[in-house]
NUNU-7805 format. One record per residue (C-alpha): residue in one letter; x, y, z. Coordinates in Angstrom, 3 decimals. Example, Ala and Ser with C-alpha at 12.3 -4.5 7.8 and 13.67 -1.06 7.14 Angstrom:
2
+--------+----------+----------+----------+
| residu |     east |    north |       up |
+--------+----------+----------+----------+
|      a |   12.300 |   -4.500 |    7.800 |
|      s |   13.670 |   -1.060 |    7.140 |
+--------+----------+----------+----------+
% end
This chain:
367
+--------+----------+----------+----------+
| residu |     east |    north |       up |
+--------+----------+----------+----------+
|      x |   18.047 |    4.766 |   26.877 |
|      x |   15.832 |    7.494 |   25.064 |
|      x |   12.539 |    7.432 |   24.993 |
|      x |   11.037 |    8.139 |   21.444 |
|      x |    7.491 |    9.118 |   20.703 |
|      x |    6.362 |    7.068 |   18.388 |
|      x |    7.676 |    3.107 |   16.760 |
|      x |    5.999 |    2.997 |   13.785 |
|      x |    5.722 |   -0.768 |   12.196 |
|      x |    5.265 |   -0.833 |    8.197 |
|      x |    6.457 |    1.229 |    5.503 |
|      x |    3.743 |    1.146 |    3.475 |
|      x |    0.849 |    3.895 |    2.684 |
|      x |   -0.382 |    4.176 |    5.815 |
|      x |    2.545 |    3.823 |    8.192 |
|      x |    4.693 |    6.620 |    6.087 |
|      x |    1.319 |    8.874 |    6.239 |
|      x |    1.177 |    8.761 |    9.888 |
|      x |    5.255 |    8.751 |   10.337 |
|      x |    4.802 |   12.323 |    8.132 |
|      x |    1.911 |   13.746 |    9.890 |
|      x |    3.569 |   13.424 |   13.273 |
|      x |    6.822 |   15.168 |   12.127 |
|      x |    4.654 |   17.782 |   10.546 |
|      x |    2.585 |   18.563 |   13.414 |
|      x |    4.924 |   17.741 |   16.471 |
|      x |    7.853 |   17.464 |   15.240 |
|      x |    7.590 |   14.421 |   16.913 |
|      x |   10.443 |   11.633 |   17.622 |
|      x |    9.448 |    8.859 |   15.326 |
|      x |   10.934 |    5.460 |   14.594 |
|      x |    9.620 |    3.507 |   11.365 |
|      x |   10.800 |   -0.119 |   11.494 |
|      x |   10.109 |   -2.167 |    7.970 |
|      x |   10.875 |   -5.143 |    6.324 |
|      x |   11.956 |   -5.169 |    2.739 |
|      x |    9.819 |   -6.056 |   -0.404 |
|      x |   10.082 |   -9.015 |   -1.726 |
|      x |   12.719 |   -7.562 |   -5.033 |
|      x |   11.628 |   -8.152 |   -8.434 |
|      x |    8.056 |   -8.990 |   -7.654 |
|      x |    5.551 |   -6.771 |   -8.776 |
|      x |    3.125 |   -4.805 |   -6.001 |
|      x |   -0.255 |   -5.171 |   -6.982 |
|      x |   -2.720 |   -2.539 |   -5.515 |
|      x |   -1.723 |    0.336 |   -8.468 |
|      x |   -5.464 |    1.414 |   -8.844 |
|      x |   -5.935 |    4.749 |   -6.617 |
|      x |   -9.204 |    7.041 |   -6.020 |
|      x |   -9.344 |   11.097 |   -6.998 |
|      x |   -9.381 |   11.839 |   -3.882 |
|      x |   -5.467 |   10.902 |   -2.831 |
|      x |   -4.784 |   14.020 |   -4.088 |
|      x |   -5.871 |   16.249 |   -1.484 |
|      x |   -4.490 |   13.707 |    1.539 |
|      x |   -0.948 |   13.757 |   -0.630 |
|      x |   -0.826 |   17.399 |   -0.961 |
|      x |   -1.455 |   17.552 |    3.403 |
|      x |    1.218 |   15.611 |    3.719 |
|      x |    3.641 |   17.681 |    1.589 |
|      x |    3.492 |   15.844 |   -1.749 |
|      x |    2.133 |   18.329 |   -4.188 |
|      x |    3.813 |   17.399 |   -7.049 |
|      x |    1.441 |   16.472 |   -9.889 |
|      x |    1.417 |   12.548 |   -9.907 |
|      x |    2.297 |   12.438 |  -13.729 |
|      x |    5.435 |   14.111 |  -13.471 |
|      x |    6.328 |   11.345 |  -11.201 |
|      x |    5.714 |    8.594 |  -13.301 |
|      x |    1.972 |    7.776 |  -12.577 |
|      x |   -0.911 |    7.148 |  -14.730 |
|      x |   -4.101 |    9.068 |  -14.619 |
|      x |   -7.171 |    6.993 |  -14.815 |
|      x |   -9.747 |    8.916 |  -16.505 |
|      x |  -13.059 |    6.399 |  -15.646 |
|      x |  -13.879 |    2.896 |  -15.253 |
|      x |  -15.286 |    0.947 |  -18.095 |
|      x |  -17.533 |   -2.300 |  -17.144 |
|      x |  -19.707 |   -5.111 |  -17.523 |
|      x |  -21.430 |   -5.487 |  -14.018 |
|      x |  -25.373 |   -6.610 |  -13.367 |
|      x |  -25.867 |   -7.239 |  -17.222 |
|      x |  -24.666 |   -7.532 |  -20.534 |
|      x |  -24.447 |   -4.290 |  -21.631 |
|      x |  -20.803 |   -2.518 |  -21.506 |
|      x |  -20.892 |    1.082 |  -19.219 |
|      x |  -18.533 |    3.960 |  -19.140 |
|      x |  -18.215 |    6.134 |  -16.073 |
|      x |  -16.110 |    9.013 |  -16.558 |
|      x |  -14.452 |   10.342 |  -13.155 |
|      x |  -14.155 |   14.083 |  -14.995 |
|      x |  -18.087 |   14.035 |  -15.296 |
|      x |  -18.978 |   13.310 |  -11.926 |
|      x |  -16.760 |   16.415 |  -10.581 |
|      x |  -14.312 |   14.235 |   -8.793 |
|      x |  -10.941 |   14.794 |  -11.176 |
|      x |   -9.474 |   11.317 |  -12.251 |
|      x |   -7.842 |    8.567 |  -10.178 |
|      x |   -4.604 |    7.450 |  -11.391 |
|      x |   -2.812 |    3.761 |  -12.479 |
|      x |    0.259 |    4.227 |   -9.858 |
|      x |    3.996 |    2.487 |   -9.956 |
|      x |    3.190 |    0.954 |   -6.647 |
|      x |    6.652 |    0.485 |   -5.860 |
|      x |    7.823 |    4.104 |   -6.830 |
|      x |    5.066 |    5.111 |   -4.941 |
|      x |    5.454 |    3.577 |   -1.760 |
|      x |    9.252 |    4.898 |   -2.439 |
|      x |    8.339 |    8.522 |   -2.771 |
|      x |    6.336 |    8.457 |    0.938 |
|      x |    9.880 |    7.144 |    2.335 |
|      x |   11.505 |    9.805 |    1.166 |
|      x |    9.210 |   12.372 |    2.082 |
|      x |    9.115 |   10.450 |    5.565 |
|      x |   12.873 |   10.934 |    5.376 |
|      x |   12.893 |   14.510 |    4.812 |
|      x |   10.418 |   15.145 |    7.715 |
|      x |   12.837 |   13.708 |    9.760 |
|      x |   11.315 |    9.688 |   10.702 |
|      x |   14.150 |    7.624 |   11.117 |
|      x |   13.864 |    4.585 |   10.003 |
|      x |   14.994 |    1.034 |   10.776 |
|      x |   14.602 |   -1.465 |    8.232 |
|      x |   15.460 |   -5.272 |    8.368 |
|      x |   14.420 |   -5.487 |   11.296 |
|      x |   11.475 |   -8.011 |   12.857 |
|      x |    9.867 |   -7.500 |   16.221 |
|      x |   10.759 |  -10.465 |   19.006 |
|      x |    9.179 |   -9.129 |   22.277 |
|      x |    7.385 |   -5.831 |   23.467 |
|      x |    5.724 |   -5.131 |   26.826 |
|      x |    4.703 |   -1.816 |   28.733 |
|      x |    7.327 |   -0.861 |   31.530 |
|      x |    4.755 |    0.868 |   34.002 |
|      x |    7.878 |    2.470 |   35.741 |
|      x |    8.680 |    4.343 |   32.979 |
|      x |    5.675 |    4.621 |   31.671 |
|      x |    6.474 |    3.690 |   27.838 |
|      x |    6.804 |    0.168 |   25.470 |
|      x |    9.769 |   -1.360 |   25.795 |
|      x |   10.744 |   -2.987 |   22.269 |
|      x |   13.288 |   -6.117 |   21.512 |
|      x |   14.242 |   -6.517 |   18.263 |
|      x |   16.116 |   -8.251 |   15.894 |
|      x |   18.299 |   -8.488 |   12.496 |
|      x |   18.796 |  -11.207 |   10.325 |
|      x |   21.816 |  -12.145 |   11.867 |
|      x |   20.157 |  -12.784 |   15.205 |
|      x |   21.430 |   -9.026 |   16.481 |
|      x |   19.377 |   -7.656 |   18.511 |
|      x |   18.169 |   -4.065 |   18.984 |
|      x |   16.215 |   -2.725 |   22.335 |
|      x |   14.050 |    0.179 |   21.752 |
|      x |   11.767 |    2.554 |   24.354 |
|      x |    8.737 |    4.287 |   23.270 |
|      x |    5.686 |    6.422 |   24.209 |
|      x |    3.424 |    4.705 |   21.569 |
|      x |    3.009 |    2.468 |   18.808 |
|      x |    1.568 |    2.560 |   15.319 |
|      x |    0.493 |   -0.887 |   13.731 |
|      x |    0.591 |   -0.316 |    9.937 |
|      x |    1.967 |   -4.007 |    8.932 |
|      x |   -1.118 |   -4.939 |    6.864 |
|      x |   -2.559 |   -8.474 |    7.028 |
|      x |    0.082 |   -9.279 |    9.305 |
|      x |   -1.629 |   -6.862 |   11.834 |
|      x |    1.769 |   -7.999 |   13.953 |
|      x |    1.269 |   -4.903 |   16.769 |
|      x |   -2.429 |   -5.350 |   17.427 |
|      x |   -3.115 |   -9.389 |   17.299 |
|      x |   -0.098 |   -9.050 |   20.002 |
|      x |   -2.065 |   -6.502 |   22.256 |
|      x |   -5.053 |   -9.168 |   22.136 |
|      x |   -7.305 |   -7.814 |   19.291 |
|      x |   -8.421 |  -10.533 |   16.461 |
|      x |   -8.390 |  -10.381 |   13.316 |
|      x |  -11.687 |  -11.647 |   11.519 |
|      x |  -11.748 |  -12.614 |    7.646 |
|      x |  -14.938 |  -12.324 |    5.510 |
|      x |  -14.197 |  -13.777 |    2.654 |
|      x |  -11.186 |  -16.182 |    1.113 |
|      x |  -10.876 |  -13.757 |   -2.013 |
|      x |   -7.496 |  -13.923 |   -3.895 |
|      x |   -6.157 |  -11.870 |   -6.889 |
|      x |   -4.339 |  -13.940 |  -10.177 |
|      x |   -2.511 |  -11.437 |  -12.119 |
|      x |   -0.132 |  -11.511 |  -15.002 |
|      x |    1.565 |   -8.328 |  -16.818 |
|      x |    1.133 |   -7.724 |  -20.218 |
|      x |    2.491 |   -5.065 |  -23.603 |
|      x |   -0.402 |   -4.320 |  -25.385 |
|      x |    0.386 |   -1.547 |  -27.906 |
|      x |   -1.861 |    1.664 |  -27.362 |
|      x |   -3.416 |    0.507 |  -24.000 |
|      x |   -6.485 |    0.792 |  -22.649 |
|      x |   -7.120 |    4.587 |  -22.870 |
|      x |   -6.394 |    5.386 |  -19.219 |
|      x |   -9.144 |    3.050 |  -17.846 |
|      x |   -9.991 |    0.470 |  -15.937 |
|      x |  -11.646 |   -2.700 |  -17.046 |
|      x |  -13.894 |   -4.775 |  -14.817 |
|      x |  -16.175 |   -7.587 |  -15.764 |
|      x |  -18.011 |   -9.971 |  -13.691 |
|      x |  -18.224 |  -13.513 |  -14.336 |
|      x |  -19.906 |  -16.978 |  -13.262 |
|      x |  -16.620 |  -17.715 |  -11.123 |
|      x |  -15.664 |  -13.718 |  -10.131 |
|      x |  -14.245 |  -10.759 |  -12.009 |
|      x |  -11.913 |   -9.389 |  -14.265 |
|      x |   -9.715 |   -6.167 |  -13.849 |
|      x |   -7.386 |   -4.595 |  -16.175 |
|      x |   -5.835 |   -1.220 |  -16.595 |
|      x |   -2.653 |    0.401 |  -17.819 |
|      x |   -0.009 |    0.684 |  -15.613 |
|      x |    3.459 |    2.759 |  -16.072 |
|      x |    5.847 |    1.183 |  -18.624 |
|      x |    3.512 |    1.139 |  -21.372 |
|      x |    2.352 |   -2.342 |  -19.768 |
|      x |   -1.058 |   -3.836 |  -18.326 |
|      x |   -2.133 |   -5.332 |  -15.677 |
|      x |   -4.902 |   -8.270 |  -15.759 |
|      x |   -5.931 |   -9.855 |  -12.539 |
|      x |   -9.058 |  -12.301 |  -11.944 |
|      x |  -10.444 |  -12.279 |   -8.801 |
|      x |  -12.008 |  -15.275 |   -7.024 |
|      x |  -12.323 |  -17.280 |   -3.987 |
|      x |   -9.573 |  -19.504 |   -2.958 |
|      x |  -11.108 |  -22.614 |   -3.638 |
|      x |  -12.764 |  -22.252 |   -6.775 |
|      x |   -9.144 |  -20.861 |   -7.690 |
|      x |   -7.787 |  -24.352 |   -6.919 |
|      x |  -10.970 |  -26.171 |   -8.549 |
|      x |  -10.524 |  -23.906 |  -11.533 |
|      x |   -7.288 |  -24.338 |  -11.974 |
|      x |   -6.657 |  -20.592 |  -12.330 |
|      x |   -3.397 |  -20.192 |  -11.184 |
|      x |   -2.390 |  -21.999 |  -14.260 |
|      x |   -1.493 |  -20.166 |  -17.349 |
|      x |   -3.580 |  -22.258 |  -19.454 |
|      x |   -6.708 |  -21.580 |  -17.369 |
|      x |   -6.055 |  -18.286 |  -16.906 |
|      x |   -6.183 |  -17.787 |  -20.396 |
|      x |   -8.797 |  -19.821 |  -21.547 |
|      x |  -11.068 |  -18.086 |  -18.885 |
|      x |   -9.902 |  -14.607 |  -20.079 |
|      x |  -10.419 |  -15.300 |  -23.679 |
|      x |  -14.088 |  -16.156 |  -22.476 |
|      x |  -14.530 |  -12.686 |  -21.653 |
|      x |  -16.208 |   -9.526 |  -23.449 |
|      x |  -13.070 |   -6.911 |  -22.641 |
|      x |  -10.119 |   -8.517 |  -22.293 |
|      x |   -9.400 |  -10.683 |  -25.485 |
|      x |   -7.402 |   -8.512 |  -27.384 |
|      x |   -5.531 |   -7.775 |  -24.364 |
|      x |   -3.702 |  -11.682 |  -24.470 |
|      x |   -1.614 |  -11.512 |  -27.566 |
|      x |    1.502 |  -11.926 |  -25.951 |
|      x |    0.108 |  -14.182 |  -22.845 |
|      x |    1.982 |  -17.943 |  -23.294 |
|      x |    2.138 |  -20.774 |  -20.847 |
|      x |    5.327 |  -19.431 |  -19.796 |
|      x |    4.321 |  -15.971 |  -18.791 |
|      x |    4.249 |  -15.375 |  -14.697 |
|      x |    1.433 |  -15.134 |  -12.511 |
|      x |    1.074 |  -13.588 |   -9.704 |
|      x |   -1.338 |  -14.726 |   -6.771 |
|      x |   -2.056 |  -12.414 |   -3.766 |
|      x |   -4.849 |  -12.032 |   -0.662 |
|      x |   -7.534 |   -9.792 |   -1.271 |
|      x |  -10.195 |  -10.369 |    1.230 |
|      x |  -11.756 |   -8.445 |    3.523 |
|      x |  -10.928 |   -8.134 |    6.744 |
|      x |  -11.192 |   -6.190 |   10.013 |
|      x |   -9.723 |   -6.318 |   13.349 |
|      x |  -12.305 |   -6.169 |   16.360 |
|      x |  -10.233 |   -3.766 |   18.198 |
|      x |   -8.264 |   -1.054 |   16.419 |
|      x |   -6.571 |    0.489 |   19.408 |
|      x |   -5.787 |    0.565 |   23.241 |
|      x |   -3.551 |    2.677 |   25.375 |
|      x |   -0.827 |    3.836 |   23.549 |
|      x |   -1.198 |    1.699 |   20.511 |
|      x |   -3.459 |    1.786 |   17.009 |
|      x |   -3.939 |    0.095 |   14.339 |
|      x |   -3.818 |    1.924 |   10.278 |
|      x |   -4.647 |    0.879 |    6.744 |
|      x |   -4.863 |   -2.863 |    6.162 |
|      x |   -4.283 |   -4.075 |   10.047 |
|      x |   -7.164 |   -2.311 |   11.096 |
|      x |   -9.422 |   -3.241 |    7.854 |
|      x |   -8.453 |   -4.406 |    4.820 |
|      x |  -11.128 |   -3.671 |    1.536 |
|      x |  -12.508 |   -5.698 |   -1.445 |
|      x |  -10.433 |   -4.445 |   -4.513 |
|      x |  -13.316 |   -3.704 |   -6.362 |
|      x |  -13.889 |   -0.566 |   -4.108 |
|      x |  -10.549 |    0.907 |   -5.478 |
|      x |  -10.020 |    2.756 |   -1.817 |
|      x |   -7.561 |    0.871 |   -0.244 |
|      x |   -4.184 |    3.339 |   -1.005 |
|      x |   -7.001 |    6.508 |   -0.069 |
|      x |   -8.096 |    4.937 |    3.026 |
|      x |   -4.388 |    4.081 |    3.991 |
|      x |   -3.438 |    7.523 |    3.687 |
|      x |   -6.937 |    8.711 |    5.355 |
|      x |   -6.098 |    6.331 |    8.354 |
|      x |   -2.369 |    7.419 |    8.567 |
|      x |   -3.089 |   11.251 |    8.561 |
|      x |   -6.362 |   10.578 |   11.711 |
|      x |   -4.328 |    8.014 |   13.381 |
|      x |   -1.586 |   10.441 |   13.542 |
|      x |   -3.355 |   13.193 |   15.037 |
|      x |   -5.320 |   10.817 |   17.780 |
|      x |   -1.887 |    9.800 |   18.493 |
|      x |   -0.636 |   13.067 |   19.478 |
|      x |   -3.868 |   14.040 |   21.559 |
|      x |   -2.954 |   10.667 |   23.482 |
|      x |    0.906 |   11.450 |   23.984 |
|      x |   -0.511 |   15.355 |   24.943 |
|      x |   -2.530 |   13.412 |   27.713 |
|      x |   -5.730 |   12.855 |   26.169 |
|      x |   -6.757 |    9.655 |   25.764 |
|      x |  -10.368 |   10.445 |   24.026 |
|      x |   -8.648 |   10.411 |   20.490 |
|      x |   -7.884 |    6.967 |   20.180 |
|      x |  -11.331 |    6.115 |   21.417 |
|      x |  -12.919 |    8.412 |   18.706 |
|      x |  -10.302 |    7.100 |   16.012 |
|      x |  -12.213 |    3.589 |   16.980 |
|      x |  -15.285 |    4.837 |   16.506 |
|      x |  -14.696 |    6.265 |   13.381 |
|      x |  -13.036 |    2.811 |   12.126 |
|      x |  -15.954 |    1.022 |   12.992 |
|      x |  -18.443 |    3.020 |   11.265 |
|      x |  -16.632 |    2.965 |    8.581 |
|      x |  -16.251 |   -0.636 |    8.241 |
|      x |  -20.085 |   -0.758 |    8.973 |
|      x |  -20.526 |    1.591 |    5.898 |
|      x |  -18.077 |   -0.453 |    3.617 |
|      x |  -20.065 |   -3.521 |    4.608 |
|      x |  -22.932 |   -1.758 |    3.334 |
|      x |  -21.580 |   -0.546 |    0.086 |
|      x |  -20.017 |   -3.752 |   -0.798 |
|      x |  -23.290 |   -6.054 |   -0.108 |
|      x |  -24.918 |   -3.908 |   -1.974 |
|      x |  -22.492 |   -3.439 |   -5.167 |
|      x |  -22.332 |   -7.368 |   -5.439 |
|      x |  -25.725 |   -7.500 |   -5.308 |
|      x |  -26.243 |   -5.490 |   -8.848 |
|      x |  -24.741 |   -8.797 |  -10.097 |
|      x |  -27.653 |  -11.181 |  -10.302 |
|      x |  -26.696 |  -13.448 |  -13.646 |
|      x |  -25.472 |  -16.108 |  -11.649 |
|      x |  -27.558 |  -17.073 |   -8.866 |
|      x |  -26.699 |  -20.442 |   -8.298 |
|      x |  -22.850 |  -20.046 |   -8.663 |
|      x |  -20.613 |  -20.167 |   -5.403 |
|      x |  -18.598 |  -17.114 |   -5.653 |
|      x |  -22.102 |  -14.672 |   -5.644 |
|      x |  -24.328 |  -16.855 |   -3.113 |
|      x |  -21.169 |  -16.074 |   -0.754 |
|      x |  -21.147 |  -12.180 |   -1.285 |
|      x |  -25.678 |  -11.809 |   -1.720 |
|      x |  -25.524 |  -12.592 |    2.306 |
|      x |  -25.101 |   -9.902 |    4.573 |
|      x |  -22.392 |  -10.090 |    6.863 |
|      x |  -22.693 |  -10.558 |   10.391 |
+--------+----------+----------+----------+
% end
């Protein structure tokens, strides 16, 4: 049985970043194994940072984002710490503009580029066992289809880009530690004229409000809260959910065509981090290794960030040199010790509501 380079689990962001960078720089054997999305449901996690650019351009997409269907996102617009309403523009702080992306097209478009690098991939299928063979000095991989088929694989290394799942690393021993219970309510609206290619975000007693224009000439608006007050509020209710928005400063004129019968959409969004991002042979990308507060707006740049390093400690490893995967750790951690930072100290502008639940929780440092 050959012996391939590289298994690459998730098809997402990160995995097709790192699937691309080791065709690019190797021309390495790599296997990307995937399950499909969910169809018809929309992917939240649309809002992306300047600086993908630059990361999509080193990994061979340097088309302009716009031409393939994206938004640009010229600034955020917010009420945050206070009443008063703030603008900042992305054009006058030097950094270009983010963009409002078609998650799904997205996430499509890094196949295909995977594809034309050369990653073969293998989708519908679920991982069943794995265990180093020391003989042969490689993973050995069983697999199977949703017919019960199964599917033996051998490889040199392993990339674990399955998100919250973290499927590769919580089997290699590493845990995966939560910080918060945040979840996302989100509904899609048609709001003729938009929102003028920014993003809306407004704190409240209970959490915060986003909303931005997405492709289709449609919005996106999305509360975010802690799972419980989400069940004591009622929230995931279309009711609620609009009586709450309504209550808001920026988003009334956004519910025109919001009824009880309109679809929402609940999803994670908490933090998260595993305590061990990588071993011998094996690491951890994007969301598996550490998975960020929305409000940051990083999580698709990181992804790709993680995908492109992870990639190239990879290849040191399979060249014999094991010191890349210890200094892709490092990096991860002081990164998630910098995040930590950044976040206590964003939530912490927001002092309106000092006796509610949902900011006591994020005032205290984390340990």
């Amino acid at each position: 049985m050959t012996v391939s380079d590289c298994v690459v689990f998730g098809g997402g962001p990160a995995g097709c970043a790192a699937a691309i960078r080791l065709r690019q720089r190797a021309q390495a054997d790599v296997l990307l194994v995937d399950r499909a999305a969910p169809a018809g449901r929309y992917q939240i996690g649309e809002s992306a940072a300047p600086a993908v650019v630059p990361l999509l351009a080193e990994l061979g997409l340097r088309q302009d984002l716009a031409e393939l269907g994206h938004l640009p996102c010229y600034g955020n617009r917010s009420i945050w710490g206070g009443d008063a309403v703030n603008e900042q523009d992305f054009l006058f702080k030097g950094q270009g503009f983010g963009w409002h992306l078609d998650r799904a097209t997205f996430d499509r478009q890094l196949r295909d580029q995977a594809r034309e690098c050369g990653v073969k991939f293998l989708d519908g299928l679920q991982l069943q066992r794995l265990g180093w063979l020391p003989k042969r000095q490689c993973w050995g991989l069983e697999l199977s289809d949703e017919l019960g088929g199964k599917r033996q694989l051998l490889t040199r290394s392993l990339v674990d880009a399955t998100g919250n799942r973290a499927l590769i690393a919580q089997r290699m021993g590493a845990t995966r530690r939560r910080l918060d219970t945040l979840m996302a309510v989100a509904v899609l609206t048609k709001l003729p004229g938009g929102l003028d290619n920014l993003s809306l975000i407004e704190a409240t007693e209970h959490g915060w409000w986003y909303a931005a224009d997405i492709p289709g000439q449609r919005q996106v608006i999305a509360f975010m809260t802690d799972a419980d007050i989400l069940k004591q509020q009622e929230l995931a209710e279309c009711g609620q959910f609009s009586e709450q928005a309504r209550r808001s400063e920026l988003l009334p004129s956004l519910l025109a065509d919001l009824t009880d019968g309109s679809e929402l959409f609940v999803y994670p969004a908490h933090s998260a981090y595993l305590d061990r991002v990588s071993g011998p042979g094996w690491l951890a990308l994007g969301n598996a290794a550490m998975s960020l507060d929305p409000l940051t707006a990083s999580g698709i740049h990181c992804a790709l960030q993680d995908g492109i390093r992870g990639a190239d400690a990879l290849l040191s490893y399979l060249d014999g040199d094991s010191s890349g995967l210890v200094g892709y750790a490092q990096a991860t951690d002081q990164a998630l010790r910098h995040y930590l930072s950044e976040r206590l100290a964003y939530y912490r502008l927001e002092q309106r509501w000092p006796q509610a639940t949902f900011w006591q929780r994020r005032h205290q440092p984390t340990t």
